[in-house]
C-alpha positions in Angstrom: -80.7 50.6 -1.9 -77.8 52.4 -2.8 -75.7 51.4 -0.1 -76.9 47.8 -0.9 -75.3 48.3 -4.7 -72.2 49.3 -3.5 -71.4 46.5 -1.1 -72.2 44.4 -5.0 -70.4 46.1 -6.6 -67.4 46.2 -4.0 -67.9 42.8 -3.8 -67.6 42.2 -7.7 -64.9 44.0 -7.7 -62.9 42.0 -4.8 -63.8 38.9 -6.6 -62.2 40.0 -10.1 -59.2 40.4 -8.3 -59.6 37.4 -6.5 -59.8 35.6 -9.3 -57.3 37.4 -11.1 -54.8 36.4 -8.7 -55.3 32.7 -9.0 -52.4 31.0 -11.8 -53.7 29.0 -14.4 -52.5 27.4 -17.3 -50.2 30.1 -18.8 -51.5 32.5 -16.9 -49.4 33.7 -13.6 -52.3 35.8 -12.2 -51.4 38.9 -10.5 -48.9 39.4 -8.0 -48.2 41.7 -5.2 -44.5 43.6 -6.0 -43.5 41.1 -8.2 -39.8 42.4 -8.4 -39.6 41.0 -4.2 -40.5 37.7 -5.7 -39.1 37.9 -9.4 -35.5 40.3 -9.0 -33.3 40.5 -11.9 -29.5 39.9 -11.0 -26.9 42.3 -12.3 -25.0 40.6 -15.5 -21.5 40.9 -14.9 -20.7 41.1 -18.7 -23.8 43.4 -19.7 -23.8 47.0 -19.8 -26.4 49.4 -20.6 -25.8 52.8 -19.1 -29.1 54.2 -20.4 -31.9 54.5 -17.9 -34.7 55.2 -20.3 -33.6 52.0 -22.5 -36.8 49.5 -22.0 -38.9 52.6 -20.2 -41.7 51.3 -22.6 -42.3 47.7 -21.0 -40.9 48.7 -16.9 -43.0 47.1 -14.6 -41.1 47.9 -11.6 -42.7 51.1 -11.1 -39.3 52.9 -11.1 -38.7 55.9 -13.2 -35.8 53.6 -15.0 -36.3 51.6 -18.3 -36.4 48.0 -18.1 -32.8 46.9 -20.0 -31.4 49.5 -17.4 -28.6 47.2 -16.3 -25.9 48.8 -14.7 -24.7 49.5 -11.2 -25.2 52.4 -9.8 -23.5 51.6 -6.7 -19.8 51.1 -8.3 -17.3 53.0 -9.6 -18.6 53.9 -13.7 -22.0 51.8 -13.3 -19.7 49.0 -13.5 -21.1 45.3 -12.6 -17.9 43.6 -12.7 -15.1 44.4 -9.8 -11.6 43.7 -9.8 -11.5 40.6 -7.4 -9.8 42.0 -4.0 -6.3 41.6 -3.0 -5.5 38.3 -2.3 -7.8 36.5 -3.3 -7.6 33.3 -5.5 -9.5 33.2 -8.4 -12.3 30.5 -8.6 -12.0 27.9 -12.1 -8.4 28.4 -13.1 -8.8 25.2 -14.9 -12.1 23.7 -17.2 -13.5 20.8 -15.7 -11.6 18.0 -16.6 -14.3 16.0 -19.0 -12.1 12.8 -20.6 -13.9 9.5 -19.3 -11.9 7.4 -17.5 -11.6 5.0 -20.1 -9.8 7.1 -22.4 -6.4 6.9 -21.3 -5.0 6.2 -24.4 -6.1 9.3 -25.8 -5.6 11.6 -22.3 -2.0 10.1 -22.8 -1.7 11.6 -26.2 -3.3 14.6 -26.2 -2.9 16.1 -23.3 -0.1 18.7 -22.2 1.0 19.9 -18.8 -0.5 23.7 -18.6 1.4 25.0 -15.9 3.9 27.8 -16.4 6.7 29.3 -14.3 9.5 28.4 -12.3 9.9 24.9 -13.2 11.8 23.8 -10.3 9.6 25.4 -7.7 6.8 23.5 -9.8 8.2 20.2 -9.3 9.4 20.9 -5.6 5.8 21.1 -4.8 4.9 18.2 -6.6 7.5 16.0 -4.8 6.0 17.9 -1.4 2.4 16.8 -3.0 4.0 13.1 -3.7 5.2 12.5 -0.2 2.0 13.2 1.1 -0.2 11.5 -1.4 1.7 8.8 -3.1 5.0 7.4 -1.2 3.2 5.2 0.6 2.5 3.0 -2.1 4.7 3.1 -5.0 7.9 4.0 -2.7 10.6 7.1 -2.5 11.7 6.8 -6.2 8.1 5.2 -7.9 9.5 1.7 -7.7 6.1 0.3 -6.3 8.4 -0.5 -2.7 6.1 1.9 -0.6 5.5 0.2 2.6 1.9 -0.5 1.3 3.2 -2.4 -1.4 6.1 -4.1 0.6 6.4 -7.0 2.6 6.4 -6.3 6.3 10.7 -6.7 7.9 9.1 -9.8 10.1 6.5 -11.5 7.3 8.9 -14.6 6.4 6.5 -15.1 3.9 7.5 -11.9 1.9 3.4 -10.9 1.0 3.0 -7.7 1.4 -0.2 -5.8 2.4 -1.4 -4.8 -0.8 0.0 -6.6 -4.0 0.0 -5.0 -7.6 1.1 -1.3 -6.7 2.7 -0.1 -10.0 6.4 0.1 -10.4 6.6 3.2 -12.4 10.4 2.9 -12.9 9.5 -0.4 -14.9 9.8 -0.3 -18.8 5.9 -1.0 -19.3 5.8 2.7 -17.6 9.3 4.4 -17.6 8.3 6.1 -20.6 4.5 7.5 -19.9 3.3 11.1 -20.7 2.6 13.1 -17.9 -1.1 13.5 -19.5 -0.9 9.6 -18.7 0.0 10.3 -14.8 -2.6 12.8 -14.6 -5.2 11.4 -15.8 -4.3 8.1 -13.6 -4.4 10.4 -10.6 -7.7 11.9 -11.7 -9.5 8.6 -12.3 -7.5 5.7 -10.7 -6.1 2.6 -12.2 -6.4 -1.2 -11.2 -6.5 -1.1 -7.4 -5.9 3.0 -7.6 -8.6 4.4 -6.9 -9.2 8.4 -7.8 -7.6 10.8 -6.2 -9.4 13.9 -8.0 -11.3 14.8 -4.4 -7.8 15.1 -2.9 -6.0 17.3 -5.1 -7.3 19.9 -7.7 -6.1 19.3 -11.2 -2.8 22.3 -10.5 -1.5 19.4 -7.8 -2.3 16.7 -9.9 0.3 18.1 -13.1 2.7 19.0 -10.4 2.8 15.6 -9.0 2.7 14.5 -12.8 5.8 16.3 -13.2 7.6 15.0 -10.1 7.3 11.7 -11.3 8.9 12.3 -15.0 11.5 13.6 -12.5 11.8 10.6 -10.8 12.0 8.5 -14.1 14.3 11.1 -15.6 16.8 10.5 -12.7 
């Protein structure tokens, strides 16, 4: 008889926590070692250096409290590392977030953020140019690329794609290089965006190339 209670009352007991464990509702049920499934990530810009902060509500079983949040494993606790040697920083710019059909207002308000040597600056951006934009609107931005030239032996004189902009023209001899960039970034007429070919620092330095063309 007594052996027969326990087995009940074992199996009350297994189906309490068998029931416990189901979610419902607003109810997560119980979990085995949450933290495996639930782990809190290091904040880079958070730093509490006291262990026993948040002992009260821990429910990692650790002898730390639960606002704990620094890094044992580097230099000071520290969470955040100076990036290594060489490396290039990730998000130099904000993404770029005026619509395409703002150019108007891109034209006006914005302003080249690049700093440094000038010259080197625009050297890469005619490197940039020859690669990316020569082909169509020609050495000096005349719009005489050989995409929008005639062929030497068409006798018709059509070439292969009409409407390349001249931008040595007086509708465009005088636009901002906000204007360029943005052009590049979204596209223009038969344009079409360039923005997965070159990251917005090659963009401005192909913006300033041109001025340097019109300039000339």
């Amino acid at each position: 008889m007594k052996l027969m209670n326990a087995f009940k009352l074992l199996a009350a007991t297994g189906a309490f926590f068998l029931i416990g464990c189901k979610a419902h509702d607003n109810n997560p049920g119980f979990e085995y070692a949450p933290n495996m499934y639930h782990s809190v990530a290091y904040e880079p810009l958070k730093q509490i250096m006291d262990k026993d902060a948040g002992k009260w509500v821990n429910s990692s079983g650790e002898d730390i409290g639960e606002y704990y949040s620094s890094n044992p494993n580097n230099p000071f606790s520290m969470n955040m590392r100076v990036p290594p040697a060489n490396t290039v920083k990730r998000g130099e710019f904000l993404p770029y977030r005026i619509p395409k059909d703002s150019l108007e207002y891109a034209s006006r308000v914005l302003k080249n953020p690049l700093t440094g040597d000038m010259d080197e600056l625009t050297k890469e951006g005619g490197v940039l140019y020859g690669k990316f934009c020569l082909h169509c609107h020609g050495p000096k931005a005349m719009g005489d690329g050989p995409v929008g030239s005639p062929p030497a032996d068409d006798p018709n004189g059509v070439p292969p794609f009409a409407g390349v902009a001249n931008l040595q023209g007086a509708a465009l001899k005088n636009i901002t290089e906000g204007h360029i960039f943005h052009v590049i970034t979204w596209g223009k007429g038969r344009m079409g965006s360039h923005a997965s070919q070159l990251n917005q620092r090659e963009r401005w330095e192909i913006a300033m190339y041109v001025k340097k063309l019109q300039n000339q």
